[in-house]
N, C-alpha and C positions, 0 to 999 in steps of 0.2 A: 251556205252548206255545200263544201265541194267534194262530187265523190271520188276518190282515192282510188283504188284496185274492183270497181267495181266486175273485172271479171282480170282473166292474166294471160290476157294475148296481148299486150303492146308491150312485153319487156321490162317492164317494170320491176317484176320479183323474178328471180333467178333460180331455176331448181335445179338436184341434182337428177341420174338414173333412175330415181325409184319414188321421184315425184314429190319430195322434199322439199319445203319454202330453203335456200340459203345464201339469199341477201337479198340488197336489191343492187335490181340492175338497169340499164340504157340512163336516161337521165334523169332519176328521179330525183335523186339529192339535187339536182343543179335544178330542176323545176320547183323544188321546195321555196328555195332562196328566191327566184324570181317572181311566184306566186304572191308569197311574203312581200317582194317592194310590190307589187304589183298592187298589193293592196294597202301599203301605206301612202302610194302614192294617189291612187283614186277614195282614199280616208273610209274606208269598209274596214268588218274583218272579218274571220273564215272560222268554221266549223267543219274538222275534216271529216267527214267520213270513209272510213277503209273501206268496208267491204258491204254488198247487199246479197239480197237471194237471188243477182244472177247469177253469179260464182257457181251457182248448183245448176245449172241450166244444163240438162241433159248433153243436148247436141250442138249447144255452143262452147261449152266449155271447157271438153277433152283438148290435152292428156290433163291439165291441170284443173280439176273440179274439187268444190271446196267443203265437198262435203268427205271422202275419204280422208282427207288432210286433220278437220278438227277430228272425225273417228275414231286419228291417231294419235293416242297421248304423246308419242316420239315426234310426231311430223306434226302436234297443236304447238308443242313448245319448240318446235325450230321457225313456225311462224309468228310465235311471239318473240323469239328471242332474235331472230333474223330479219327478220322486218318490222313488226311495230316497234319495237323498241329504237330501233337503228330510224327509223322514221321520225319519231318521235325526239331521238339528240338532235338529230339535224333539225328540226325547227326551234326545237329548245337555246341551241346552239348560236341560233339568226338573232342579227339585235333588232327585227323586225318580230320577233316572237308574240309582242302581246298582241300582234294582230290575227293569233288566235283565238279564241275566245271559248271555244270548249273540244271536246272529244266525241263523233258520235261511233259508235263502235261496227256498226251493220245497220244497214237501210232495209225495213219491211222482212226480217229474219221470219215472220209468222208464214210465209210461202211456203218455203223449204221446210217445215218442220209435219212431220207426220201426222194426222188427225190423234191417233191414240198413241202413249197418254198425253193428257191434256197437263195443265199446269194446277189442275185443282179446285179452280176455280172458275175459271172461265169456259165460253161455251168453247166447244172441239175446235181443232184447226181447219184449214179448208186449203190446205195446199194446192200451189198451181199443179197442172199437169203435165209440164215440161219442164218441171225439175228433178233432180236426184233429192229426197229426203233424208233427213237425221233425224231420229225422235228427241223431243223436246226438254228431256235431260241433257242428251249432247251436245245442242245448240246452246240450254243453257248452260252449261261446263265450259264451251269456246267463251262465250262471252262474259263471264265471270273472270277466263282466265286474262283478256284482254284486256277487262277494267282492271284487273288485280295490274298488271304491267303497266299500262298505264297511270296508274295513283305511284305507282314505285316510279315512274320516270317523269313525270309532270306533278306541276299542281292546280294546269288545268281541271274544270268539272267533265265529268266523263255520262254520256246516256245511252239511248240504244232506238233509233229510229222506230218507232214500235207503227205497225201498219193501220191498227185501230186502237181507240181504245175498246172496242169490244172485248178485247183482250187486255183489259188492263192490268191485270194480275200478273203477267206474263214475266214479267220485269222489274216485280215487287222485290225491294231488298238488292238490286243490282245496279249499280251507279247513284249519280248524285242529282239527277232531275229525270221524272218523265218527259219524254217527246210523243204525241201521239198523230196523226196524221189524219186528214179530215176530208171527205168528199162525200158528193149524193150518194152514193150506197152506204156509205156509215153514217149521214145524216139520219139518215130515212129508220133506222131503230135505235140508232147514238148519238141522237141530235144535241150540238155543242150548247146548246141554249140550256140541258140539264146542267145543274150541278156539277161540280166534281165530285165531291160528296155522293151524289145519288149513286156514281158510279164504283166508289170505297177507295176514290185516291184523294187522301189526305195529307200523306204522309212529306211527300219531296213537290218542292216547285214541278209545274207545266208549262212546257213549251207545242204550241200547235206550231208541228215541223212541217207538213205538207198541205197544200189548199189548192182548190184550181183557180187559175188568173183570171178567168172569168167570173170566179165568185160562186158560192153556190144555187142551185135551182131553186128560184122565189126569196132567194136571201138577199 
């Protein structure tokens, strides 16, 4: 799982004046290709992920924060159409390609997203507090629009790092497998040892995308 643009101070996307995705830039296309042998040669393979909820980090991530950006239906689609997409030929492009193996679209998007409203179903959000928020329609309209571009330009599987399943509803109906993320604090009332079932995800394959290397407390 390699994270991509997890914020946009190294050069990587390129904006205009007014804080517009409109391409990429420094060496991203040439790190794609290398990334690619890099991992046919060590016989791995990669699941990219573009973006997480540090993008929205208050005071790390002016002038480019990524919450104004999906806000704007004008500047959501010059960052799909200027960068994931253009990300996306270029791997496609590489005859090291299958050594991707899916799409994850955002890491732990549940940060950034405003306690109210909720998704419906699940308990509230619990936002950090050192980020800029988007309420939870907008985040899910970026990420819709993502996997929508993405199915049109791969035919990799597409998901969405999801931070718990506490929230597993979150991302019901949006891509082609859950990812849900696992630690002592989500053990301790979403212990993996339930069901999927118990929790009403039945519907698409589960991927436990995040663990700690230690394993967890008593496990």
């Amino acid at each position: 799982r390699w994270w991509v643009f997890p914020n946009f101070t190294g050069g990587g996307v390129t904006f205009d004046a007014s804080g517009s995705p409109t391409g990429l830039g420094g060496s991203t296309l040439a790190d794609i290709t290398a990334a690619l042998d890099d991992a046919a040669q060590a016989g791995i393979h990669i699941q990219f992920t573009f973006f997480s909820f540090d993008n929205f980090k208050t005071a790390t991530m002016p002038p480019h924060n990524l919450a104004p950006i999906i806000s704007s239906p004008t500047m959501l689609s010059a960052l799909v159409n200027n960068v994931v997409i253009p990300f996306v030929n270029q791997v496609t492009a590489d005859p090291n390609k299958d050594r991707v193996t899916s799409w994850d679209v955002i890491n732990e998007p549940e940060w950034a997203i405003a306690a109210t409203p909720t998704d419906g179903f699940d308990q509230a959000f619990t936002p950090q507090t050192t980020v800029t928020t988007v309420t939870y329609p907008v985040m899910k309209a970026f990420v819709q629009a993502v996997v929508d571009a993405l199915h049109g330009a791969s035919d990799k599987p597409v998901t969405v790092g999801g931070a718990a399943i506490k929230w597993a509803k979150a991302w019901a109906g949006v891509g082609d497998f859950y990812t849900f993320h696992m630690y002592d604090w989500v053990n301790m009332s979403f212990p993996y040892t339930k069901s999927l079932a118990s929790y009403g995800v039945t519907d698409k394959p589960v991927v436990l995308g995040e663990f700690p290397i230690q394993g967890l407390t008593g496990v």
